[in-house]
VOGU-3710 file (C-alpha; in Angstrom, 3 decimals, decimal comma):
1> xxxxxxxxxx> -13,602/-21,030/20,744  -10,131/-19,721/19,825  -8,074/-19,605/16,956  -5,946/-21,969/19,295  -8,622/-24,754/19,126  -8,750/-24,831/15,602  -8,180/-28,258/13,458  -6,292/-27,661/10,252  -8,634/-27,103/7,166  -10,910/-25,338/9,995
11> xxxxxxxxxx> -12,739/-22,300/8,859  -14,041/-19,269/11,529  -14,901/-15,982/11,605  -13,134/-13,747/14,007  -15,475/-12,397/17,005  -13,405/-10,276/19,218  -9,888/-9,839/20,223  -9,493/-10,216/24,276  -6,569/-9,291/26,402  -5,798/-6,863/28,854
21> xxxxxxxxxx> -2,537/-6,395/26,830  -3,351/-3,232/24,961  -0,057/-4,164/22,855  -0,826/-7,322/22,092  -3,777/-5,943/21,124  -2,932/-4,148/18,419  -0,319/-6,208/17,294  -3,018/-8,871/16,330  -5,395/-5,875/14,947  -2,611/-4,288/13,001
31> xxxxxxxxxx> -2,183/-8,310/11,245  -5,298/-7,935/10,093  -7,120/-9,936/12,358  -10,458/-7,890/13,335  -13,819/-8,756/13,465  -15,570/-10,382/10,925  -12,946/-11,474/9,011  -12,841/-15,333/7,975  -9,841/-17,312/9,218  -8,739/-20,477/7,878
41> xxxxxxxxxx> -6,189/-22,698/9,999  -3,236/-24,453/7,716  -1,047/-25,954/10,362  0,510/-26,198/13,350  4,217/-26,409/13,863  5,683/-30,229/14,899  6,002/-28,881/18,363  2,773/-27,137/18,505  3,863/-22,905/18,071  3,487/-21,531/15,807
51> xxxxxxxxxx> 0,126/-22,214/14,161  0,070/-20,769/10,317  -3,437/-19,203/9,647  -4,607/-17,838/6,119  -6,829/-14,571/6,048  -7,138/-11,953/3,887  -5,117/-13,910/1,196  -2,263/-13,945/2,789  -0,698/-16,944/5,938  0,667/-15,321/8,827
61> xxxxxxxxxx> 2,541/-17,633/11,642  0,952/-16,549/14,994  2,520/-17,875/18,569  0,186/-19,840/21,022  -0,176/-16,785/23,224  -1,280/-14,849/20,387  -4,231/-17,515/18,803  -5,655/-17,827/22,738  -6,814/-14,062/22,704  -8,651/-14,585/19,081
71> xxx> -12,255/-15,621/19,536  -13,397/-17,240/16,353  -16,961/-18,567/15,839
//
């Protein structure tokens, strides 16, 4: 599962981050999304992107194309 398929209120841990795109990469690391960390989906835009996450104490607004590569379990 991805942070993508999430339902609002949702709770997951973050498993891996997986692209190709070495910059995307570490765009979502440097956010603070790595491993382990708990990630709690808030809502989704009225037209679907972006989705606003909370983790670490903080939200952060993340595109589609960014959620798909974050594997949440």
């Amino acid at each position: 599962m991805t942070v993508l398929d999430m339902k609002p209120g949702q709770k997951a841990a973050v498993v891996s981050v997986s692209t190709k795109d070495e910059l995307l990469k570490r765009r979502i690391l440097d956010m603070g999304i790595t491993p382990g960390v708990e990630v709690t989906m808030i809502k989704e835009a009225p037209l679907g992107d972006p989705l606003e996450v909370m983790l670490r104490g903080y939200q952060l607004s993340l595109r589609k194309n960014e959620a798909r590569q974050i594997e949440v379990q």
